[in-house]
C-alpha positions in Angstrom: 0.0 0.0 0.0 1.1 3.4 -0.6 2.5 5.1 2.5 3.7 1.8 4.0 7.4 2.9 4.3 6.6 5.6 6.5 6.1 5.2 10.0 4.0 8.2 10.8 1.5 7.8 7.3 0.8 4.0 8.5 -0.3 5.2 11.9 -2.3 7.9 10.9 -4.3 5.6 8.2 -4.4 3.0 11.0 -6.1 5.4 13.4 -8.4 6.8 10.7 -9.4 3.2 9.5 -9.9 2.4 13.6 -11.9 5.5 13.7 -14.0 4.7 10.8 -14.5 1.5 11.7 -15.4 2.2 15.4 -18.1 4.9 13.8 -19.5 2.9 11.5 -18.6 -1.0 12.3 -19.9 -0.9 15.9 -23.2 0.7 16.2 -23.4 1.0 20.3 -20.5 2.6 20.4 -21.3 4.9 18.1 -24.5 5.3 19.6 -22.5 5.7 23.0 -20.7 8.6 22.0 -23.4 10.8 19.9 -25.9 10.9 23.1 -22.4 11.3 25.2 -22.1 14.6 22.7 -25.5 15.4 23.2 -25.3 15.6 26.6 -22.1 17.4 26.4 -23.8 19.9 24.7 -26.5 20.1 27.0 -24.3 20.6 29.8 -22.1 23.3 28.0 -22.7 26.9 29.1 -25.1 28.4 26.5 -23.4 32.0 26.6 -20.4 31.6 24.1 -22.7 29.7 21.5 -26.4 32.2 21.9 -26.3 36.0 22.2 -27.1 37.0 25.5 -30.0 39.6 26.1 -28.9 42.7 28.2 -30.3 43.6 31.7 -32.0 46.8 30.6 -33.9 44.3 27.6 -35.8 43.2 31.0 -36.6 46.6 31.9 -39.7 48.6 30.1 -38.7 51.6 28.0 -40.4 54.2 30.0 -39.2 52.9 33.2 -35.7 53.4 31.7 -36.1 56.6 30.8 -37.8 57.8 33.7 -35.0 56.5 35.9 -32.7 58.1 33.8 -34.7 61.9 33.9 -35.0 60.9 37.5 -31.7 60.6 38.5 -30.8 64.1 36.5 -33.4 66.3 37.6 -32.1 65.6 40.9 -28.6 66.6 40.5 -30.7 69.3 39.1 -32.6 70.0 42.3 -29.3 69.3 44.6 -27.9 72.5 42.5 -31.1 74.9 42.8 -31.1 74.5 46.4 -27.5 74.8 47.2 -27.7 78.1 44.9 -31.0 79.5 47.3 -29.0 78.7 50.5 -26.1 80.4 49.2 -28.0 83.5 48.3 -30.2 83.0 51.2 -26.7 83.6 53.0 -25.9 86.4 50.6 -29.1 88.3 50.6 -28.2 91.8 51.3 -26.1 91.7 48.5 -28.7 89.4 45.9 -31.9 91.4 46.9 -30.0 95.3 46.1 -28.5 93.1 43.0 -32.2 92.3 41.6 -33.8 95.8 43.1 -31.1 97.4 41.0 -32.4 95.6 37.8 -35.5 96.6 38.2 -34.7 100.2 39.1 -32.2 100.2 36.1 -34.7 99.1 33.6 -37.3 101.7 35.0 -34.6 104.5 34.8 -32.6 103.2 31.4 -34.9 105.1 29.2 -34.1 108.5 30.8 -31.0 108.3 30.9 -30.8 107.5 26.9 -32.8 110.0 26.3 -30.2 112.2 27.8 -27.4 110.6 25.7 -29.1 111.7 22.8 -29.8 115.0 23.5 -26.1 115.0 23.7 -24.9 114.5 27.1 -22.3 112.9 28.1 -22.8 109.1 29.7 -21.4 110.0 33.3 -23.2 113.2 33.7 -26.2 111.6 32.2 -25.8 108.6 34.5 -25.3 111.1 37.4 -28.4 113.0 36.7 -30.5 110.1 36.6 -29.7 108.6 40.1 -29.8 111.7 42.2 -33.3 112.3 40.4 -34.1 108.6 41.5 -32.3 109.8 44.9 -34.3 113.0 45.0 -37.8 111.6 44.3 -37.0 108.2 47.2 -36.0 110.8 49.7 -39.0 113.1 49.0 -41.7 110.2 49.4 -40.1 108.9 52.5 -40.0 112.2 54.4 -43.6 113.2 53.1 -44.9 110.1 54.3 -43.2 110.8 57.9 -44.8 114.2 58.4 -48.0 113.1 57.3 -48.1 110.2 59.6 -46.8 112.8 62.4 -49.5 115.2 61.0 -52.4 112.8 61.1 -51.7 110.1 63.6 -53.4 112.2 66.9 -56.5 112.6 64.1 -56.2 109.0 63.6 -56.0 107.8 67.4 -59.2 110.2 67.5 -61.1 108.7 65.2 -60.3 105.6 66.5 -60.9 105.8 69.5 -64.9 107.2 68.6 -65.3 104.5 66.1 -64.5 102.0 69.0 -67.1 103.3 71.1 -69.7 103.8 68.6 -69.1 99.6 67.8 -68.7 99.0 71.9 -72.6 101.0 71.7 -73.0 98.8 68.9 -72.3 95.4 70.7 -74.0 95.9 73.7 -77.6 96.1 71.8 -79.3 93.5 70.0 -78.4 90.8 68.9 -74.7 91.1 70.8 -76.0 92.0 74.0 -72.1 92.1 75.1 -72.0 94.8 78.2 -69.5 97.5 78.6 -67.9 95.8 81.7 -67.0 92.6 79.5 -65.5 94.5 76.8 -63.9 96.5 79.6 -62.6 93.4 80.6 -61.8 92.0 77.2 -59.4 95.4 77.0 -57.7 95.0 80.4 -56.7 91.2 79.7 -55.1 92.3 76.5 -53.2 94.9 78.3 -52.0 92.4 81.2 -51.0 90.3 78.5 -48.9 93.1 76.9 -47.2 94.0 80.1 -46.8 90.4 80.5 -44.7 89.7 77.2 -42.6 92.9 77.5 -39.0 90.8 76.6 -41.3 89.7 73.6 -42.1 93.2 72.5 -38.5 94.2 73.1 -37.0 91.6 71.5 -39.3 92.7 68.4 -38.2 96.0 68.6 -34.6 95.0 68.1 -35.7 93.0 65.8 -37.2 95.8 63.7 -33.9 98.1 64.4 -31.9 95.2 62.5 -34.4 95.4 60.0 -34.4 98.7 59.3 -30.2 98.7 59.4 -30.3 95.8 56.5 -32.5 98.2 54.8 -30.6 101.1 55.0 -27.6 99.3 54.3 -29.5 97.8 50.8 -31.0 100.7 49.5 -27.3 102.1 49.2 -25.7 99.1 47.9 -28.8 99.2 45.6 -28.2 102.7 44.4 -24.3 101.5 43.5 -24.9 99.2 41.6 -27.7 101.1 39.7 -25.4 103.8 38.7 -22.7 101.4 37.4 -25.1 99.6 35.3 -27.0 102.8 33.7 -23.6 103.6 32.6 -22.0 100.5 32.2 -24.5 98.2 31.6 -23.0 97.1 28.3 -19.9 96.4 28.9 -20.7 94.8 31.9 -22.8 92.1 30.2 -19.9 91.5 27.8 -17.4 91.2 30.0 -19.7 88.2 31.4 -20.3 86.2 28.5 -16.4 86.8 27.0 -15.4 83.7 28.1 -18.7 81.6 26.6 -17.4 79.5 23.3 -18.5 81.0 20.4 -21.7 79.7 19.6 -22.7 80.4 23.3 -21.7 83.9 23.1 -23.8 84.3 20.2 -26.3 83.1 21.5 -25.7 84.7 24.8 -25.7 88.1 22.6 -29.0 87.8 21.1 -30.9 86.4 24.7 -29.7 89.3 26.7 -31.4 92.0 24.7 -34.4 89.8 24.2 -34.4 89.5 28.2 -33.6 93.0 29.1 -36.0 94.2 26.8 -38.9 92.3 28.2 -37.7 93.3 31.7 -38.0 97.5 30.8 -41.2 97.0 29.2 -42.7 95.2 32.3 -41.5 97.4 34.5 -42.6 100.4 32.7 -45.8 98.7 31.8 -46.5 97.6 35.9 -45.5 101.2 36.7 -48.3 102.8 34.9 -50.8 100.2 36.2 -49.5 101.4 39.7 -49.9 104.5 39.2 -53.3 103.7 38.1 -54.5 102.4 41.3 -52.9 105.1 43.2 -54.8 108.0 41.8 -58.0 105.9 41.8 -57.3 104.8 45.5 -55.9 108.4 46.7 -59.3 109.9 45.0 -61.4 107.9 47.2 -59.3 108.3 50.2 -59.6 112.1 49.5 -63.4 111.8 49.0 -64.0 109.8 51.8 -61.9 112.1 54.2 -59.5 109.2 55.2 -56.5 110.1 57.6 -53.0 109.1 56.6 -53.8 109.7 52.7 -50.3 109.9 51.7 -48.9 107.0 53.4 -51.8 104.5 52.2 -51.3 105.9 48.4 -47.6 105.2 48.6 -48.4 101.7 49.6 -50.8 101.2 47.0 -48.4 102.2 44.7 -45.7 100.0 46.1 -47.8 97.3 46.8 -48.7 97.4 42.7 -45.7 95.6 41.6 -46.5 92.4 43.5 -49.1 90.9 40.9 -52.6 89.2 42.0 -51.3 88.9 46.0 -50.0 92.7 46.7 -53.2 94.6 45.6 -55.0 92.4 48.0 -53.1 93.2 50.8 -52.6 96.9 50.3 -56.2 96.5 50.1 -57.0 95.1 53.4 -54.7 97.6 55.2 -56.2 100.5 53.7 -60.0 99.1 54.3 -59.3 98.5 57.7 -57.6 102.1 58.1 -61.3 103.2 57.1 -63.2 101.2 58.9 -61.3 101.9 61.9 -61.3 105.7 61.3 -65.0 106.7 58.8 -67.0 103.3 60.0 -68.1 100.5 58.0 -70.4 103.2 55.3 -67.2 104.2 54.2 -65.2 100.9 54.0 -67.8 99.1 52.4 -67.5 102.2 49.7 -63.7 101.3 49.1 -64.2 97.7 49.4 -66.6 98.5 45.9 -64.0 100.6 44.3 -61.3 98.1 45.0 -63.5 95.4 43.6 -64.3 97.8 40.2 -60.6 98.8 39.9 -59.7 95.2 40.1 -62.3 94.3 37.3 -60.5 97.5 35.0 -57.2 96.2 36.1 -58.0 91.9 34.7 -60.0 93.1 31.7 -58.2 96.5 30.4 -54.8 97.3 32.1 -53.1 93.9 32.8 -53.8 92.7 29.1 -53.1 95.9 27.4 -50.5 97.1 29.7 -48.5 94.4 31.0 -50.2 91.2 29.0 -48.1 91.6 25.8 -44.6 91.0 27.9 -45.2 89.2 30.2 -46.2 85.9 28.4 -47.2 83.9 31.0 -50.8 81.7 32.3 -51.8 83.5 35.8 -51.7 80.0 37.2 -48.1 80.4 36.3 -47.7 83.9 37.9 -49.1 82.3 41.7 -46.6 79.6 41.3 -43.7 81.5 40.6 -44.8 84.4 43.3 -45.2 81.6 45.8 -41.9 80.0 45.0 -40.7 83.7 45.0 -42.3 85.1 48.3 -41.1 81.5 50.2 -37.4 81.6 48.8 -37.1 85.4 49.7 -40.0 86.9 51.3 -41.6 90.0 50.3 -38.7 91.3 47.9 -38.3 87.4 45.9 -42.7 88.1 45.5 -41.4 91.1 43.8 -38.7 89.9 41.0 -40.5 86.6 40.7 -42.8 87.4 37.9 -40.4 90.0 36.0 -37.7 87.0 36.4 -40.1 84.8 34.8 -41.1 86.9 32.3 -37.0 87.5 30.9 -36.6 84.2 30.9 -39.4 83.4 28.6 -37.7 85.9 25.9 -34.1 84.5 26.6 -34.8 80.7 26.7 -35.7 80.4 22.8 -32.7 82.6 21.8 -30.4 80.1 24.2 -31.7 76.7 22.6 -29.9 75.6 19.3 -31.9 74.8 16.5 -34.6 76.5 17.5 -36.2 79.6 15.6 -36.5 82.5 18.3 -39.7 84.3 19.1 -40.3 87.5 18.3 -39.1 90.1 20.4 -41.4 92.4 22.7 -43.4 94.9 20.8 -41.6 98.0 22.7 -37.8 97.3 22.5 -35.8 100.0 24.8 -33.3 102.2 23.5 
């Protein structure tokens, strides 16, 4: 046979033939080995030979991507608070920041206009702020000497409205006698006396209050001065170190933003001014003590949407009530209501409804989120906040087409 004079070829052809013949020439073993192999196969670990599913196959779609917004939005939320706690800590240098906004935008067209008569930006920045300063300073010390003026009217007329209710009371259906409401006022004046460390301690409390105060309103004024001359260089010196498609877009969101921002303020100005000449009209009518003071807070009161009306309006119902009787309050009560019907219907969507861009269930969130994160001042730059935002976002997302701008752009 060929391949007998090597060793190695006989051997091989051997063990082929031996294999062949123990395949085909013995059918137990044969049959031995293939269900051997079978269950060989059986036993082998089906991972190298089938593709094996991933855990998040197992795992619905939604459920992924919920867990995966989840775990985002609260890195998110871990960020939001630690930036309130850190202005929390900061806040009499945040609250002047954001009053000086707002006064900037309210004073930024005066002060163009005096650029362009041909002054020059210092002076006209100068002129500007002590005619801001001027106008502060005269409404605070009228509303002190008119609250010196009419306060003895005021515990006056108090004091006859109380006994014309005490004569009140004591009749039908009440039937509460002089001696019980006698002793109604002497437990509230042992109580008084009783809490004096309380009453002290508020006192202090008020002092401190009226230091921070001080101590913003001049830090506000700063920084108002620098950004009505400034302002533009300011905001580019903040976004020069964006990339360049940020700072482009950064560019075209911060007009958009500062824009919407005058025009609210301008537009919520003239709606408070609104309901002070209405309110100080009735007042006048009506023979009210402490007219000044009560319009001032009207006025003020003005730029804290839906929830500051209401409560300059309490105060100044129970002023009357207290001083004219419940005629005359139930006569402001019905102009308040009217005014407030003019201001939903006519003011706020002419005025202020065209900037601010936003549902008034909207408007209570972001004042409550506002008034709880910083009191009365965050109830205050809450909704103009909210309202720059809504003209920045679009400019700040890519790919989208921006909307357009609001319809009074400032100068």
């Amino acid at each position: 046979m060929p391949g007998d004079d090597s060793p190695d070829g006989t051997r091989h052809r051997k063990d082929e033939a031996g294999d062949l013949q123990t395949a085909a020439g013995d059918p137990k073993t044969g049959a031995d080995e293939a269900a051997n192999g079978a269950a060989g196969e059986l036993r082998a670990p089906i991972g190298p030979r089938l593709p094996r599913e991933p855990p998040d196959a197992l795992v619905p779609l939604f459920l992924q991507r919920a867990a995966a917004w989840s775990w985002r939005l609260i890195v998110i939320g871990l960020l939001i608070y630690v930036a309130f706690r850190v202005a929390s800590a900061l806040r009499l240098v945040v609250l002047p920041c954001f009053a000086a906004l707002l006064l900037t935008a309210l004073l930024q067209p005066l002060t163009s206009r005096m650029r362009r008569a041909g002054m020059a930006p210092l002076a006209a920045t100068w002129c500007t702020v002590l005619a801001a300063i001027v106008v502060l300073a005269g409404l605070g010390v009228l509303a002190v000497n008119r609250v010196s003026a009419d306060y003895p009217r005021l515990q006056g007329e108090v004091k006859h409205t109380a006994h014309q209710v005490q004569a009140s009371l004591a009749g039908p259906p009440f039937h509460l006698s002089s001696a019980r409401l006698q002793q109604y006022y002497n437990d509230l004046v042992h109580f008084l006396s009783q809490h004096k460390s309380l009453i002290a301690g508020t006192v202090v409390t008020g002092g401190r209050i009226v230091l921070e105060l001080l101590t913003g309103l001049v830090l506000m004024l700063f920084i108002t001065f620098f950004l009505l001359k400034d302002g533009d260089r300011i905001w580019a010196w903040l976004i020069k170190g964006l990339p360049a498609e940020g700072r482009r877009r950064a560019k075209n969101a911060g007009p958009a933003a500062w824009s919407a921002l005058v025009n609210y303020v301008r537009g919520t100005t003239v709606v408070a001014a609104i309901h002070a000449i209405a309110i100080g009209l009735t007042l006048y009518i009506l023979d009210v003590p402490l007219l000044v003071p009560l319009v001032i807070v009207v006025f003020l009161a003005a730029y804290v949407p839906l929830v500051g009306i209401l409560v300059a309006g309490a105060l100044v119902i129970l002023v009357t009530l207290g001083t004219k009787g419940w005629l005359a309050a139930v006569i402001l009560l019905a102009v308040f209501v009217g005014e407030n019907q003019i201001e939903s219907h006519l003011l706020q969507p002419l005025v202020v409804g065209r900037i601010v861009r936003l549902h008034p269930l909207a408007i209570i969130l972001v004042l409550a989120v506002g008034g709880i994160v910083a009191g009365i001042a965050g109830a205050i730059v809450a909704v103009p906040a909210a309202a720059a935002l809504t003209y920045a976002w679009p400019h700040l997302r890519p790919g989208r087409q921006p909307p357009q701008s609001p319809p009074e752009r400032s100068e």
